[in-house]
Structures are given as structure tokens and as C-alpha cells.
C-alpha positions as CSV (number, residue, x, y, z in Angstrom):
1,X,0.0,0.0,0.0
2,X,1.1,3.2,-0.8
3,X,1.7,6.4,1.7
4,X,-1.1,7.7,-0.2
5,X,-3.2,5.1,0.0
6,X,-1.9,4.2,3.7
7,X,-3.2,8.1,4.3
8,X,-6.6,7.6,2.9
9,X,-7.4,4.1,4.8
10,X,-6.5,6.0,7.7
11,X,-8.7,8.7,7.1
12,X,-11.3,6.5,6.7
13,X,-11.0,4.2,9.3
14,X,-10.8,6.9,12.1
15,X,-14.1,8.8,10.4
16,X,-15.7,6.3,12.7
17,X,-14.5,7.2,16.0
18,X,-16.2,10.2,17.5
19,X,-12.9,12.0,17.1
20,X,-10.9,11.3,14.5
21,X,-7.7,13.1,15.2
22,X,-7.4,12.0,18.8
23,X,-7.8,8.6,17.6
24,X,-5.2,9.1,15.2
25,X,-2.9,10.6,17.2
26,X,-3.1,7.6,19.7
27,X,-3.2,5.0,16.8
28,X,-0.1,6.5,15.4
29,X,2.0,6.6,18.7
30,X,0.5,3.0,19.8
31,X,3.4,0.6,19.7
32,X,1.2,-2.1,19.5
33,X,0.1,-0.9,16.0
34,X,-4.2,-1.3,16.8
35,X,-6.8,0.9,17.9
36,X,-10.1,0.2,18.7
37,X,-13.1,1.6,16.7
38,X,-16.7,1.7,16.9
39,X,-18.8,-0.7,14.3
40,X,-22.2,0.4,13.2
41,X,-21.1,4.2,12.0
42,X,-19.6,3.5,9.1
43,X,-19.2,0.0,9.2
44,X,-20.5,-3.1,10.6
45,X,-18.3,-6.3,10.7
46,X,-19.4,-9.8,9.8
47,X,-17.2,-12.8,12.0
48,X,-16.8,-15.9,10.6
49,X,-14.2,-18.5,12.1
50,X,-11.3,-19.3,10.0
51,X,-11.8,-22.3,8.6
52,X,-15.3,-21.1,6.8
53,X,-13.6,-17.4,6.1
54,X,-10.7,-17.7,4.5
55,X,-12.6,-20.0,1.8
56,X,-15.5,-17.2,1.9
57,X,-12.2,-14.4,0.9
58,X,-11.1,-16.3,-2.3
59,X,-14.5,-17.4,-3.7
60,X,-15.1,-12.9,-3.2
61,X,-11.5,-12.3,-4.5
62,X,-12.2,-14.6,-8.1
63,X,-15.4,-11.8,-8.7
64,X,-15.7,-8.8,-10.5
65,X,-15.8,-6.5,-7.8
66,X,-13.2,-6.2,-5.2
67,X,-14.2,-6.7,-0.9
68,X,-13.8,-4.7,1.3
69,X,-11.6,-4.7,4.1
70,X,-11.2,-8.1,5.6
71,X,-9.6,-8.4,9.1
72,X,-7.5,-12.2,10.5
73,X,-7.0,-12.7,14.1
74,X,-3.5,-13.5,15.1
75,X,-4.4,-17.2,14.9
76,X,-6.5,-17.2,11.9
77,X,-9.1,-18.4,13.9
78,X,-11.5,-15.6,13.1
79,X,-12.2,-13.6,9.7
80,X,-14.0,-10.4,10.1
81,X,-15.4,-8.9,6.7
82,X,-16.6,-5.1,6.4
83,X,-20.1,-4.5,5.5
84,X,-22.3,-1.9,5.2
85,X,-23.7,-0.2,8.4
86,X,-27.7,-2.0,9.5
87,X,-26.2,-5.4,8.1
88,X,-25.3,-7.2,11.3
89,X,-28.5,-6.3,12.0
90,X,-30.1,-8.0,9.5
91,X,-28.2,-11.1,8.7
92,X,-29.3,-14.4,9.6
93,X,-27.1,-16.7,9.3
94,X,-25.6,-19.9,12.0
95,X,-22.1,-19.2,13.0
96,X,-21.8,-15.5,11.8
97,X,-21.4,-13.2,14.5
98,X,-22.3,-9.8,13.6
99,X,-20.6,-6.1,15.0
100,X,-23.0,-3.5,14.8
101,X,-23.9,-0.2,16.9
102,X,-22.2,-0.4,20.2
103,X,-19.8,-3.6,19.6
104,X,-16.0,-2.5,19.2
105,X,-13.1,-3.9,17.1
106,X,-10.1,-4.4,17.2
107,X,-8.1,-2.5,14.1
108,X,-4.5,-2.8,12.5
109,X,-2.7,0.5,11.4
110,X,-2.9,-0.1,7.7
111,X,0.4,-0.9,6.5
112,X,2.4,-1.7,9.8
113,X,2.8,-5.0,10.9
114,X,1.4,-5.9,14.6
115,X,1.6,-9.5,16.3
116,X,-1.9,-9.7,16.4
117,X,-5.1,-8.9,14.1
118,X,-4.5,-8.1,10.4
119,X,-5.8,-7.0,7.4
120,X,-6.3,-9.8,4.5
121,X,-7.8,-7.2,2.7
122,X,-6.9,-3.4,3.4
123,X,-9.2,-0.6,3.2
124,X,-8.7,0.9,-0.1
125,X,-9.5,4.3,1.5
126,X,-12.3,5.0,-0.5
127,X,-15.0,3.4,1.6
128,X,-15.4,-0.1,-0.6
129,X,-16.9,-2.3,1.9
130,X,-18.3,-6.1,0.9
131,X,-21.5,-6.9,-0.5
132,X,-23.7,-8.9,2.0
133,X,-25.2,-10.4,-1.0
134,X,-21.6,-11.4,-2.1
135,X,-20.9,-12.5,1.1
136,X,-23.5,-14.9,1.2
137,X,-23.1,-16.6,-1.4
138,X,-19.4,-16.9,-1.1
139,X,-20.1,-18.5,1.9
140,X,-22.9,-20.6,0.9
141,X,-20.0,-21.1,-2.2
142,X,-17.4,-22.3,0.8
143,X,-19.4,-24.7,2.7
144,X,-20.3,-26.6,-0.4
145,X,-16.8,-26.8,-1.2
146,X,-16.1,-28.1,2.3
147,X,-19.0,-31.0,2.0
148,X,-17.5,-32.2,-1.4
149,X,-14.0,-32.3,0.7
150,X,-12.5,-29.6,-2.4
């Protein structure tokens, strides 16, 4: 990622904290590289576990239009995808946690490395998030895949 496009992520990312240059500030000077942000503003995050995500991220990667950002645990144990704000409201779905108003997460300075949560998908800055219609059906997509053993 570019500074330029490290700059814009950032801008974006911190629009959802109910100050965005004191969250900045901090997220810049924190050594552990992660800052905590709000879901629900401009954002809510889908969490799948690993094992059903990380199929869920290549089945969106082969279409036409590119995710959104996409966050790993440090064990790759969770996968948490970044949809538009009132979807974790609204989903239904068995194993899918949803982060909505009130919830917070856990979020990786784009472009530094930390020893914990990570981006498998950056924020492009621009505000892209993932289709929930996308997302279901790359996750529909990667539990078949699963049951035929692929």
C-alpha cells in the first residue's frame, strides 16, 4: 500500500471514531500498532471462524468486484469482513457473529505490521466495503466446497 493510499485508509478508518484526530494521534503513537473503533457508524463487521472465512475471501476475490476490508485474528481463527452499516443487524445466518452499533473492534494501522489482528484485505480508503449479497453466497460457495472435501 502506498503512503497515499496508507493516508486515505487511515482517514477512513478513524471517520468512525467520535474523534478522528485524537484517535489518530493515539493509533499513530500506539506501539502495538491497533486501535479500537466503533462498528455500526460506518461500518459493521461480519465474523466468521477461519476455517469457513478464508474459503468465503477467495470465492469474493475470483469476482468482479473487489471486498472490502477483511480483518484475520492472530491465529487465523476468526475472519472479520466489512459491510455496510444496519447489516449485522439483519443477517441471519448460523455461526456469523455480527458487529453493529455499540460492539468495538479491534483494528491494525494499515500498513504496519502488529503480532496480532491483520488485514487480508486493506481498506482501499475509498470506503469499498463487501456486498452482503456477495458474502452470502461466497459463503454458501465455501461450505459446499467443504461438504464435497475440495
Amino acid at each position: 500500500m502506498t503512503a497515499t493510499g496508507t493516508n486515505a485508509a487511515v482517514d477512513w478508518l478513524v471517520s468512525a471514531a467520535p474523534d478522528p484526530d485524537a484517535c489518530r494521534r493515539a493509533w499513530e503513537r500506539n506501539p502495538l500498532g491497533v486501535t479500537l473503533l466503533e462498528a455500526g457508524r460506518c461500518w459493521d463487521v461480519l465474523i466468521v471462524g477461519g476455517a469457513l472465512g478464508r474459503p468465503a475471501l477467495e470465492v469474493l476475490a475470483r469476482g468482479r468486484d473487489r471486498p472490502g476490508p477483511v480483518l484475520s485474528d492472530f491465529r487465523d481463527a476468526r475472519t472479520g469482513f466489512f459491510v455496510p452499516p444496519g447489516t449485522a443487524a439483519r443477517w441471519l445466518g448460523t455461526g456469523v457473529r455480527g458487529a453493529g452499533p455499540g460492539t468495538w473492534i479491534v483494528v491494525p494501522y494499515p500498513g504496519r505490521a502488529t503480532g496480532g489482528v491483520r488485514w487480508l484485505v486493506p481498506p482501499d480508503g475509498a470506503g469499498t466495503l463487501t456486498d452482503p449479497a456477495a458474502l452470502e453466497g461466497a459463503l454458501h460457495a465455501a461450505v459446499a466446497a467443504r461438504a464435497r472435501g475440495a
